[in-house]
C-alpha positions in Angstrom: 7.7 -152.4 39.3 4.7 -154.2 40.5 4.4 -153.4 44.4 3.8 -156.5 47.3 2.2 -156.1 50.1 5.1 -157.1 53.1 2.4 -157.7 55.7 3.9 -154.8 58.2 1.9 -152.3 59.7 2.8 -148.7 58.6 6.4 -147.4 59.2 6.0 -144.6 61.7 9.5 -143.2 61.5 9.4 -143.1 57.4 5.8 -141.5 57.6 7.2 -139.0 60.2 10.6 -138.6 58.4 8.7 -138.0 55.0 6.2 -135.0 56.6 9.7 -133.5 57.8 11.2 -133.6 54.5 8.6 -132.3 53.4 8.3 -129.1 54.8 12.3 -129.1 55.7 14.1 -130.3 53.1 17.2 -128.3 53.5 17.5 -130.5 56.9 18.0 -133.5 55.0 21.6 -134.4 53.9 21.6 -137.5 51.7 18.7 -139.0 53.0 19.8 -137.9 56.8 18.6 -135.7 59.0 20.8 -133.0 60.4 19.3 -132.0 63.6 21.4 -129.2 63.9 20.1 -127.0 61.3 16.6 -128.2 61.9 17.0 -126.7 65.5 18.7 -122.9 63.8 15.4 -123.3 61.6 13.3 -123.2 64.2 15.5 -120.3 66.4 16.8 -123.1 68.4 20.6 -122.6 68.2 23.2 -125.5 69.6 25.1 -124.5 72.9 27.8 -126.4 75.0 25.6 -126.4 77.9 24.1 -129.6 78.2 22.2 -129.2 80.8 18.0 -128.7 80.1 14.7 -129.5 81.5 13.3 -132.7 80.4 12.0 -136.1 81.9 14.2 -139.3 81.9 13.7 -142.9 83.5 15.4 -145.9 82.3 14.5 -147.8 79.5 12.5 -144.6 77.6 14.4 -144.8 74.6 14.1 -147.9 74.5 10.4 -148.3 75.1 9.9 -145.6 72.2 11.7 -147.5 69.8 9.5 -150.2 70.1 6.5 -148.0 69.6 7.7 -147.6 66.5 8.7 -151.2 65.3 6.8 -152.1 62.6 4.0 -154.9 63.6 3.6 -158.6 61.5 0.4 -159.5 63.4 -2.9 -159.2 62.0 -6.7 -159.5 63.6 -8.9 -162.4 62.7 -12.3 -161.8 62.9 -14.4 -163.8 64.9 -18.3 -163.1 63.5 -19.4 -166.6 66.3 -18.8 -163.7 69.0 -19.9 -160.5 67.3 -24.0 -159.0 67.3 -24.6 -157.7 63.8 -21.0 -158.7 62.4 -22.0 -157.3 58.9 -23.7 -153.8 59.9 -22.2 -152.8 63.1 -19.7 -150.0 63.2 -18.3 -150.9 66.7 -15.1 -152.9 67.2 -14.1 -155.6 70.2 -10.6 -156.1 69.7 -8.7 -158.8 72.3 -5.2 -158.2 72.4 -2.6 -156.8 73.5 -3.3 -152.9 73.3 0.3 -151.7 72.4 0.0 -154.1 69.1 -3.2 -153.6 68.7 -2.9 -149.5 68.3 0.1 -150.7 65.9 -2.4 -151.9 63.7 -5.3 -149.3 63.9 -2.3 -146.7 63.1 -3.1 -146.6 59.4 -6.4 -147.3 59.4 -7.7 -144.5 62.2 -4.4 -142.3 61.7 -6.9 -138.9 63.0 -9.4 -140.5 63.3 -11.0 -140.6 66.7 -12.8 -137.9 68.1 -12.1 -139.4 71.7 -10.1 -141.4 73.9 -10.4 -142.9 77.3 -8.2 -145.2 79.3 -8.3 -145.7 82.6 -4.7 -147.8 83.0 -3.0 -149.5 85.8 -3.2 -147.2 88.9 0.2 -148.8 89.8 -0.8 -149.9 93.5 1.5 -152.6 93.4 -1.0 -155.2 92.8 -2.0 -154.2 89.5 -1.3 -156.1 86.2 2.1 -154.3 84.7 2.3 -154.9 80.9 5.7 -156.1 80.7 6.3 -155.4 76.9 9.2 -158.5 75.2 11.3 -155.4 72.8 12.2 -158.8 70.8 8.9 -160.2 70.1 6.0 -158.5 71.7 3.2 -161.4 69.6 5.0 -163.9 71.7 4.8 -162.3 75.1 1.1 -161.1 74.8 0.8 -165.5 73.8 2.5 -165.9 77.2 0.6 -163.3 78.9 -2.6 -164.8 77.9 -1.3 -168.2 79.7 -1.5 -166.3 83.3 -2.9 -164.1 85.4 -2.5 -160.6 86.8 1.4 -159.8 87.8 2.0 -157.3 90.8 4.9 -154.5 91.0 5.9 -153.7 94.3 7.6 -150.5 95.3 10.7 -153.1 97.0 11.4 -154.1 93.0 13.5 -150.7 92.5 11.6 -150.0 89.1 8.5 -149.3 90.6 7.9 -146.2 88.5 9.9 -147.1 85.5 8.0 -150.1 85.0 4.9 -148.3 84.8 6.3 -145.6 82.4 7.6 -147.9 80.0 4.4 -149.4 79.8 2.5 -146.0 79.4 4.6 -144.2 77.6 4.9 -146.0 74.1 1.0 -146.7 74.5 0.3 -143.1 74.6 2.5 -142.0 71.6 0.6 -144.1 69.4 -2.4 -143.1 70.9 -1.8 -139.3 69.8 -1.7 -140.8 66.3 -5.0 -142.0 66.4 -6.7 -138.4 67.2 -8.5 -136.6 65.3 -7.1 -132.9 65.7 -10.3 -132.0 67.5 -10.1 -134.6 69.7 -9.5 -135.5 73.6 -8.4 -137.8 75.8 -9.2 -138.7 79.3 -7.3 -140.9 81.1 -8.1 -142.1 84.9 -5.8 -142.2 87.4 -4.9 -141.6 91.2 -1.9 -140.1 93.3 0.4 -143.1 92.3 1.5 -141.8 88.8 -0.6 -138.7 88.9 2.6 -136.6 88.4 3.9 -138.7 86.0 1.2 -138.9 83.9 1.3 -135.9 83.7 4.5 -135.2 82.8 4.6 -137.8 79.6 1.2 -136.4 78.3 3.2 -132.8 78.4 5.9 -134.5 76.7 3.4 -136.6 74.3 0.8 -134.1 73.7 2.1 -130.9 74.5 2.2 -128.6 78.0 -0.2 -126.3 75.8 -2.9 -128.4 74.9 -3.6 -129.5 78.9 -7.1 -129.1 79.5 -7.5 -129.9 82.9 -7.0 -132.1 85.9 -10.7 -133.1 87.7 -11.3 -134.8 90.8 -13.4 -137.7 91.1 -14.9 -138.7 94.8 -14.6 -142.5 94.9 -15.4 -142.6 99.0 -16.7 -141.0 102.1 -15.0 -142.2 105.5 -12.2 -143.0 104.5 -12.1 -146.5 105.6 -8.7 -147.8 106.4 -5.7 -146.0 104.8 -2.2 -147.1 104.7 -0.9 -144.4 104.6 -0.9 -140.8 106.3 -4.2 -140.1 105.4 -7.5 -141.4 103.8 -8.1 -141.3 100.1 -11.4 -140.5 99.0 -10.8 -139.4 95.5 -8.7 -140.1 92.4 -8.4 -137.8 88.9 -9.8 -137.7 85.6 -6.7 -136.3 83.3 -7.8 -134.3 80.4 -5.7 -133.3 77.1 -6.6 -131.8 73.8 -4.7 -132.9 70.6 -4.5 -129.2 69.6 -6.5 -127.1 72.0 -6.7 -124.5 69.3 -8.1 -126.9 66.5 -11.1 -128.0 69.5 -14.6 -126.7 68.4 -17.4 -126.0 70.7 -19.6 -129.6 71.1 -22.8 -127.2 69.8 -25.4 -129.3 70.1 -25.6 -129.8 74.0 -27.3 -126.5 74.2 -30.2 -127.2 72.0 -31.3 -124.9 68.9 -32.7 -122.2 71.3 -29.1 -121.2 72.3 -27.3 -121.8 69.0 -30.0 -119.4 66.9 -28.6 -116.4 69.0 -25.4 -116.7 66.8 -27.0 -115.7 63.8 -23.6 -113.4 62.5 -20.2 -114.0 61.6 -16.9 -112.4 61.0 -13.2 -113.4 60.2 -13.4 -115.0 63.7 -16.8 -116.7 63.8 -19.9 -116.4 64.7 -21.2 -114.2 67.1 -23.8 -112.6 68.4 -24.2 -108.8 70.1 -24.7 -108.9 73.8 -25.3 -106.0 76.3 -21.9 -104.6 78.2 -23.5 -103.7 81.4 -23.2 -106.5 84.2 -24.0 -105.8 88.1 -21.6 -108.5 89.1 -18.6 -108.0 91.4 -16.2 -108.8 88.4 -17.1 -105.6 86.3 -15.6 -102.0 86.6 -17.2 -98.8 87.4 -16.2 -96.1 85.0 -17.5 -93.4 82.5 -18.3 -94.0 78.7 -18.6 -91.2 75.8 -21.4 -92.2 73.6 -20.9 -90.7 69.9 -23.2 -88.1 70.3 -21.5 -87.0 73.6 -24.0 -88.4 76.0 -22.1 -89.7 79.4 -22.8 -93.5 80.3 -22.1 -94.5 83.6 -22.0 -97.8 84.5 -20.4 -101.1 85.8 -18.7 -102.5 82.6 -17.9 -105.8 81.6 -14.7 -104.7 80.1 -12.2 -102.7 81.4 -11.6 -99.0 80.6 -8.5 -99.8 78.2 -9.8 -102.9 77.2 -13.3 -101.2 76.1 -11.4 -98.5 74.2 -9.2 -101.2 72.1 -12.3 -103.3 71.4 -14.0 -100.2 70.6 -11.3 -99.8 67.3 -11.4 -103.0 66.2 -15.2 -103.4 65.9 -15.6 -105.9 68.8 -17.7 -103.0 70.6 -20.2 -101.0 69.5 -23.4 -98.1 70.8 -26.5 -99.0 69.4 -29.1 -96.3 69.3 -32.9 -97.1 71.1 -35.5 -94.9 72.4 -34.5 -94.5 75.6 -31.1 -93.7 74.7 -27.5 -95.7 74.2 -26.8 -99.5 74.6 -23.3 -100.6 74.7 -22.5 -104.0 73.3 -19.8 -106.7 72.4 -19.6 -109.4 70.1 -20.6 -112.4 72.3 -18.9 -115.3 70.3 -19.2 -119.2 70.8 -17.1 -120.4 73.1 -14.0 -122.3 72.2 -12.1 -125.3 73.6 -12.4 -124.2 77.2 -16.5 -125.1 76.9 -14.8 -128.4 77.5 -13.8 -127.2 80.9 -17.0 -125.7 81.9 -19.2 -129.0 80.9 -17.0 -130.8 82.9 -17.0 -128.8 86.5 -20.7 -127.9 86.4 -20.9 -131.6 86.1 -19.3 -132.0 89.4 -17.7 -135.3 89.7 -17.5 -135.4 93.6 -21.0 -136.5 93.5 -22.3 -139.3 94.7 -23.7 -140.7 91.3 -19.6 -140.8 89.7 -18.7 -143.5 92.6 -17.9 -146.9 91.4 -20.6 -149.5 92.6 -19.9 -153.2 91.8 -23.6 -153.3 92.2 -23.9 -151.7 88.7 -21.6 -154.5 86.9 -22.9 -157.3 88.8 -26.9 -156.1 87.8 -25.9 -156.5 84.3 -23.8 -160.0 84.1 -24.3 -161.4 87.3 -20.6 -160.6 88.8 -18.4 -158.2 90.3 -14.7 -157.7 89.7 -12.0 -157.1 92.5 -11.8 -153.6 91.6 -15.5 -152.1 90.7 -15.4 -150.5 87.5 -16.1 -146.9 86.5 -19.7 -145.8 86.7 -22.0 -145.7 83.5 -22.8 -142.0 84.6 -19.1 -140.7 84.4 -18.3 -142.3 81.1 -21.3 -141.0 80.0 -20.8 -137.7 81.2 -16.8 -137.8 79.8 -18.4 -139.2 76.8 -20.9 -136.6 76.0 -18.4 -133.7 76.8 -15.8 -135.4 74.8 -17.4 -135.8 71.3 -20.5 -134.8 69.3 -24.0 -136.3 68.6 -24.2 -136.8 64.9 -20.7 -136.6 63.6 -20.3 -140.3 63.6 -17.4 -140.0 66.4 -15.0 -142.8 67.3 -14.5 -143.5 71.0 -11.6 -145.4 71.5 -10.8 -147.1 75.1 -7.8 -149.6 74.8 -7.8 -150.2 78.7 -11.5 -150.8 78.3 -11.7 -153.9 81.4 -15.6 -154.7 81.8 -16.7 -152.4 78.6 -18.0 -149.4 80.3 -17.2 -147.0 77.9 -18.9 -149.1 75.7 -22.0 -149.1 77.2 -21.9 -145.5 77.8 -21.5 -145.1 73.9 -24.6 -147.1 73.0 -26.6 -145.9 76.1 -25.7 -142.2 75.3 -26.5 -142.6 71.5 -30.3 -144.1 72.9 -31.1 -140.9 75.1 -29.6 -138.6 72.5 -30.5 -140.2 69.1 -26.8 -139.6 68.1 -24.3 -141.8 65.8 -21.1 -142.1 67.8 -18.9 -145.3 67.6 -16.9 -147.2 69.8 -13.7 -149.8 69.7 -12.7 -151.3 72.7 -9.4 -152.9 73.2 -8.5 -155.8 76.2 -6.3 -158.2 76.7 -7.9 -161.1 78.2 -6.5 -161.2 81.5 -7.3 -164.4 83.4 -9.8 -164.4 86.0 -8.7 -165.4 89.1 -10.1 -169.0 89.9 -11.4 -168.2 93.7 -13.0 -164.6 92.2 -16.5 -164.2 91.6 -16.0 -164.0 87.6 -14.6 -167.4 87.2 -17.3 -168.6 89.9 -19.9 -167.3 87.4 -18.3 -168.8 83.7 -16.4 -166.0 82.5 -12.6 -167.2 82.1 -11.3 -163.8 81.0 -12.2 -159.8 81.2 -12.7 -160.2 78.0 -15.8 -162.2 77.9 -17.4 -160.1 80.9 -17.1 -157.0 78.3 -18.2 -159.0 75.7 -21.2 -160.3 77.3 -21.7 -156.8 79.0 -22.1 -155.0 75.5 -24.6 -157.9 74.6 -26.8 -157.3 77.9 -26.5 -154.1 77.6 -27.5 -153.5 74.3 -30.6 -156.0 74.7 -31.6 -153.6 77.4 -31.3 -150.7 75.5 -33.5 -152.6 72.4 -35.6 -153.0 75.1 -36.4 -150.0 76.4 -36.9 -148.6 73.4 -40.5 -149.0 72.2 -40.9 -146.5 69.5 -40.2 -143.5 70.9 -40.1 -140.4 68.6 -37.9 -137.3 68.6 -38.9 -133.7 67.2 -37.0 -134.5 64.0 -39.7 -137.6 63.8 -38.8 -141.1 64.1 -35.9 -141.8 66.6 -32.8 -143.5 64.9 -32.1 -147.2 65.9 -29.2 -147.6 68.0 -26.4 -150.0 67.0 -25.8 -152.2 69.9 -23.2 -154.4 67.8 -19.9 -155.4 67.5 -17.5 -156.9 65.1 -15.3 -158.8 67.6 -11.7 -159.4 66.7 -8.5 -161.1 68.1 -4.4 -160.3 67.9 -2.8 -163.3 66.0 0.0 -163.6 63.9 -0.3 -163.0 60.0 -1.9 -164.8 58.2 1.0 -164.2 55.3 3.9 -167.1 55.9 7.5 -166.0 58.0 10.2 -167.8 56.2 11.3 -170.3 58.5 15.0 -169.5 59.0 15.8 -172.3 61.4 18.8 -174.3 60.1 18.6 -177.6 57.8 20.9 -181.0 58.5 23.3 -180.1 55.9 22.5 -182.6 52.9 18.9 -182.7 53.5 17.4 -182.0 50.3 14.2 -183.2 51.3 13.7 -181.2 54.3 14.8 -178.1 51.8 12.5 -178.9 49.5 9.4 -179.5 51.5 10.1 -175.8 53.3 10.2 -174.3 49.9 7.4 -176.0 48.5 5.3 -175.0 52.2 6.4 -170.9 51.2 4.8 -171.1 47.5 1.6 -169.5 47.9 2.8 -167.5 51.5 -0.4 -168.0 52.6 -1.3 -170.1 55.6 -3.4 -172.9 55.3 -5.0 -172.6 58.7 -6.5 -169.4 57.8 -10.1 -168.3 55.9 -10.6 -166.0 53.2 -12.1 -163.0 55.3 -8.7 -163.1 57.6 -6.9 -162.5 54.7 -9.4 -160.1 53.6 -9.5 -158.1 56.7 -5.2 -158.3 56.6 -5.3 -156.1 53.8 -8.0 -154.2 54.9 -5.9 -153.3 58.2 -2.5 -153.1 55.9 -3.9 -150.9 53.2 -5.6 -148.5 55.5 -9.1 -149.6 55.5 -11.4 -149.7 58.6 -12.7 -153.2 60.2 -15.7 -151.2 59.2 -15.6 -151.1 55.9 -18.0 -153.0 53.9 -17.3 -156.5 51.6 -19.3 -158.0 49.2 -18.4 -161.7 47.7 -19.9 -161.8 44.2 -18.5 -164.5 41.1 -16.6 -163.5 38.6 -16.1 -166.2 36.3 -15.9 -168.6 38.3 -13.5 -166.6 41.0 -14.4 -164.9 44.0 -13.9 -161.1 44.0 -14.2 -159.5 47.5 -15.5 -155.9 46.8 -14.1 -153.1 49.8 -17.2 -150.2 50.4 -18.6 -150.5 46.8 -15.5 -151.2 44.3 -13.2 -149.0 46.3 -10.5 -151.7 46.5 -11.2 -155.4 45.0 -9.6 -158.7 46.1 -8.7 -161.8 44.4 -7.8 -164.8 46.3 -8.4 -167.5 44.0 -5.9 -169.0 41.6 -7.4 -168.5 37.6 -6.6 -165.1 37.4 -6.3 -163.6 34.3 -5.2 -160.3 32.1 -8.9 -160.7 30.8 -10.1 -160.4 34.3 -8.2 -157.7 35.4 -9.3 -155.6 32.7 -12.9 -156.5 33.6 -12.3 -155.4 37.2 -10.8 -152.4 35.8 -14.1 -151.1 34.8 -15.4 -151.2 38.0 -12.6 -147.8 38.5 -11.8 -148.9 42.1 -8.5 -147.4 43.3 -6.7 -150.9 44.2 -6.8 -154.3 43.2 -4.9 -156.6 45.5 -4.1 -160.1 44.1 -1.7 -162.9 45.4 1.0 -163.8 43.6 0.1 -167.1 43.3 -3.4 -166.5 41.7 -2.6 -165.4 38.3 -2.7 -168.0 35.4 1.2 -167.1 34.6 3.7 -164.5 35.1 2.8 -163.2 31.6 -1.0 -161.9 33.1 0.4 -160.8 36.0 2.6 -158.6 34.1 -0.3 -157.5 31.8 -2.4 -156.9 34.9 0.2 -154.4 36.2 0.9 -152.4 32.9 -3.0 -152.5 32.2 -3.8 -151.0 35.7 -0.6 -148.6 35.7 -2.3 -147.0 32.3 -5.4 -146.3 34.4 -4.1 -145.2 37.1 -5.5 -148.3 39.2 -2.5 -149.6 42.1 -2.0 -153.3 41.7 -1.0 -154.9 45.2 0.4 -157.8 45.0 0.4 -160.5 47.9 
């Protein structure tokens, strides 16, 4: 049975259900799960008290469900607003971010290294995503129309309005990482505890990293309250804590060639016991030969006699007598920890300045945006120089993280990459933006990552490194904007009864189920997105024939848009082994080659995708 594509993003609940089934198939009765025994599975046995620890607002279930509704919108790409369309690995993606992470969930399922958002703070003033559970395309349309909303504490949903915005966003977030990866999410005592308590639900209590204050003030200035607030927080969770590795590089190749061993664990290094700080014990130690070795210890007594028997102590023998040592091993997830506090971000450097925007596109925004210093700071503890990293910021308001990418990538000669997600929020007509041209946020970031990147281009002038020639920095982006599919909806709404010719002109409108309105490279980057491609990925355009073949990262997948296809041709295209070949319907000669074309790919074990 030849497959079509339905134009959907990936079903969440089937992909989850099938990983369950998976490894618990007993729990599955007819295609059902039976929560009960999958809870005695795990040791978790069913009582009649009801009553448990957990976090409830109104409207969660709700709001969860619709993270998990399927998506029929697409992104067009818009190449007139992009620097170096065809070779940049960054993405600009305006939208809505809840549909927008909807859409990335196939494409970048684990696949970013790093996440930072720095939402709503929930003042009351701030722009509350109110999310339409029927259609969420047509509310982010409306929401484009106007500007920012506010959600005062006297509505009675103050904090459930906020959740229910959060929490779907940050569920489909977790997708996204990589197992390795972090996320950091600014925020301030508003929702601090509440933030915290979804990301313990969302990410797990275990995998919290840490919690560090950021000084945003001295002097307080005016407070409303009881007291002045001179700080807010950077929140910090690990997908897996265990799975994090130690971001090597930021110690240089002096520190790393210490670690020259390895065991089961890792590698390692042997370091002397002996410490003179006020953390280490006093206490004798037998060396083998009998000698007594008195001493303040880095381990304690018990502690030095257990590591002793499983070979993570040993006495080496020198001249002058015995050296005790341990295996000192490279550090694991908690380096995270350490980067961050010796960084301090009470200093005076991680304050906001509007200064700092307004230098680079000639306005400020009501609220100043985070400083180029912390992001790059979050951003260099948070992934790894030359692993090709994803950053993702769907919050990302004037681009910041952005900049901190490509500026950190310049001083650093590393690859990491960036996609930022906005919606274009109105500027307010009396604010300095709209005084200076910019009608959304989105074109501040935009134009930011352009300045930005110029300055970078700029101010590098051939510098080298030790390695030799200093790698160029990508200062593009591929720009790209939330719209419906570009594949037709069958217009349900109902027909004068007799009307033939009304009936016949909507049938003959769904032949091909591709909108007219549309280019070939939206349709193109719909199946990228709906096949699990990145907006990365690169397409070539050569002639077949006679018919345009669009070529995804050298043969991997092949498209054929144009009507004239043939059995002939698909055999031709078969040679090229890609994995898929994605044709629509209405571009084979006659049903007779389309059913050729899928027994002929079937044999070869190429998928046909049919449109």
């Amino acid at each position: 049975m030849i497959e079509k594509l339905d134009g959907l993003t990936m079903d969440i609940e089937s992909e989850n259900k099938a990983r369950l089934c998976a490894v618990f198939p007993e729990c599955f009765t007819e295609g059902r799960l039976d929560i009960d025994k999958l809870l005695s599975m795990c040791g978790e046995y069913i009582t009649d008290d009801f009553e448990k620890y957990e976090f409830k607002w109104k409207g969660k279930s709700q709001c969860l469900r619709m993270a998990q509704k399927r998506s029929t919108a697409t992104l067009r790409p818009c190449p007139e607003e992009s620097v170096n369309f065809d070779t940049t690995q960054n993405l600009y993606i305006e939208g809505d971010n809840l549909e927008v992470l909807k859409l990335l969930q196939k494409s970048y399922y684990r696949k970013v290294k790093m996440i930072y958002i720095d939402p709503p703070y929930n003042t009351g003033n701030d722009f509350v995503y109110e999310d339409d559970f029927a259609d969420p395309l047509a509310r982010y349309k409306e929401v484009t129309q106007q500007t920012t909303k506010s959600n005062p504490e006297t509505m009675g949903r103050y904090h459930t309005n906020w959740l229910n915005m959060m929490y779907p966003r940050l569920r489909l977030a977790a997708n996204l990482l990589r197992d390795d990866g972090v996320i950091f999410i600014s925020i301030d005592d508003n929702e601090i505890t509440n933030l915290k308590k979804i990301c313990d639900e969302v990410f797990g209590e275990e995998n919290f990293v840490g919690l560090f204050c950021r000084k945003t003030k001295s002097g307080g200035g005016s407070a409303s309250g009881s007291c002045a607030v001179e700080h807010d927080y950077v929140l910090c969770f690990a997908k897996a804590l265990g799975e994090m590795r130690p971001l090597l590089e930021k110690f240089g190749s002096s520190y790393l060639e210490r670690y020259k061993e390895c065991d089961d664990i890792g590698p390692f290094f042997w370091d002397t016991m002996e410490r003179s700080s006020t953390k280490t014990r006093p206490y004798i130690i037998t060396a083998p030969d009998g000698t007594q070795l008195s001493g303040k210890w880095f381990r304690s007594e018990e502690t030095f006699k257990k590591d002793l028997q499983t070979g993570e102590v040993r006495f080496l023998k020198k001249p002058d007598g015995w050296s005790v040592q341990f295996k000192q091993r490279l550090a694991d997830g908690k380096k995270l920890r350490t980067i961050l506090e010796e960084s301090d971000l009470t200093d005076k450097k991680y304050r906001s300045l509007s200064e700092e925007l307004e230098i680079i596109v000639g306005c400020s925004l009501e609220h100043p945006p985070k400083p180029i210093s912390l992001m790059e700071t979050l951003v260099y503890s948070g992934s790894t120089r030359d692993s090709e990293d994803i950053v993702l910021d769907f919050f990302s308001g004037s681009a910041t993280t952005a900049h901190a990418v490509m500026q950190l990538n310049f001083e650093d000669g590393g690859n990491r990459r960036f996609i930022m997600v906005q919606l274009p929020e109105l500027c307010n007509e009396k604010s300095e933006a709209f005084k200076a041209g910019y009608k959304n946020i989105c074109e501040i970031g935009k134009e930011r990552i352009r300045r930005a990147g110029k300055q970078i281009l700029d101010a590098d002038d051939g510098q080298t490194t030790l390695d030799g020639d200093k790698p160029a920095v990508d200062v593009g982006f591929k720009v790209f904007k939330l719209d419906s599919s570009n594949l037709k909806v069958w217009d349900d709404t109902p027909i004068p009864d007799g009307d033939v010719e009304a009936l016949m002109g909507r049938l003959a409108d769904h032949i091909d189920g591709l909108k007219h309105d549309r280019s070939e490279i939206d349709f193109v980057y719909e199946i990228l997105l709906k096949m699990g491609y990145p907006l990365t990925a690169d397409i070539t355009a050569y002639d077949a024939d006679g018919i345009i073949v669009y070529s995804v990262d050298e043969n991997s997948m092949l498209i054929c848009l144009h009507p004239g296809v043939t059995a002939e041709l698909i055999e031709r295209l078969a040679e090229f082994a890609p994995q898929k070949i994605v044709v629509t319907e209405n571009c084979f000669a006659n049903n007779s080659d389309m059913s050729n074309a899928h027994y002929l790919l079937e044999n070869r074990n190429i998928e046909l995708k049919i449109i």
